[in-house]
N, C-alpha and C positions, 0 to 999 in steps of 0.2 A: 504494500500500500504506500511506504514513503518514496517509494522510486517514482513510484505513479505518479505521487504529487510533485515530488523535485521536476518530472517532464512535462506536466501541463501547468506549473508555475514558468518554467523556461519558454512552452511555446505560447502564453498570454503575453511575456514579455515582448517575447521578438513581433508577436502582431500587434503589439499597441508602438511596440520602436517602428514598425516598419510602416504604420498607418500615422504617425507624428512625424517621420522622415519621409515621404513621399505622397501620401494621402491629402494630408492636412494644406502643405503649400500647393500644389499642382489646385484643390479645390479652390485655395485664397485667390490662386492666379485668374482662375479661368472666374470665378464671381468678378472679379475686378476688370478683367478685361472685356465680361459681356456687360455691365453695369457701365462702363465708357462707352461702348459701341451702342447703346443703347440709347444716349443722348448725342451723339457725337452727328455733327450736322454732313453728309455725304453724296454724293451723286446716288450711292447704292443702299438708303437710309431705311429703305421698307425691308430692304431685304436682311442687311443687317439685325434692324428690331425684330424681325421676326426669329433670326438664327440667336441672338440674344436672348429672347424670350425664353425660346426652348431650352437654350442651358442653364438659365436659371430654375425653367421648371422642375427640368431631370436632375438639378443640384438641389433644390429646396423642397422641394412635395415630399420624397421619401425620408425626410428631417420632421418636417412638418405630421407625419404620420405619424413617426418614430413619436413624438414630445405627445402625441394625441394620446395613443396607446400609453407611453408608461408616467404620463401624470395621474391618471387617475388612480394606478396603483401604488405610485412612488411618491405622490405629491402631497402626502398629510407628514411626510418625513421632512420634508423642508417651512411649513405652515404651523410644524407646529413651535411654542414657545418654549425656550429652555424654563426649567425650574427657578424659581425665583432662590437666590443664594442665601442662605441659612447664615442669619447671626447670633 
């Protein structure tokens, strides 16, 4: 049993290293540069907003679902008040 945990302690690691190393900026990138092309005034402006759009949708709705689903299981852990400190 403790090998088991030493190897899915390792491999949560390396997916949260490799989802903070690659994951996390490639998505800042691409939010930032459809968010520009989005307002950016251009001969090819409809087309742009529209390829913009879509990467934001396919970058936010599955976040957006995500937060749907585990507020309402997760969310009386952050609402609730700590204990008031004992004198």
């Amino acid at each position: 049993m403790r090998v088991y945990t030493v190897v899915l302690t390792a491999g949560t690691v390396l997916c949260l290293t490799a989802a903070a190393e690659v994951t996390i900026p490639f998505d800042l990138h691409l939010l930032t540069a459809a968010t520009g092309h989005l307002f950016a005034p251009d001969a090819s402006m409809a087309v742009r907003a529209l390829d913009s759009g879509v990467v934001l949708a396919v970058l936010l709705i599955p976040q957006a679902l995500w937060a749907r689903a585990w507020w309402p299981r997760n969310g009386h852990h952050l609402t609730r008040r700590p204990p008031a400190p004992q004198l």
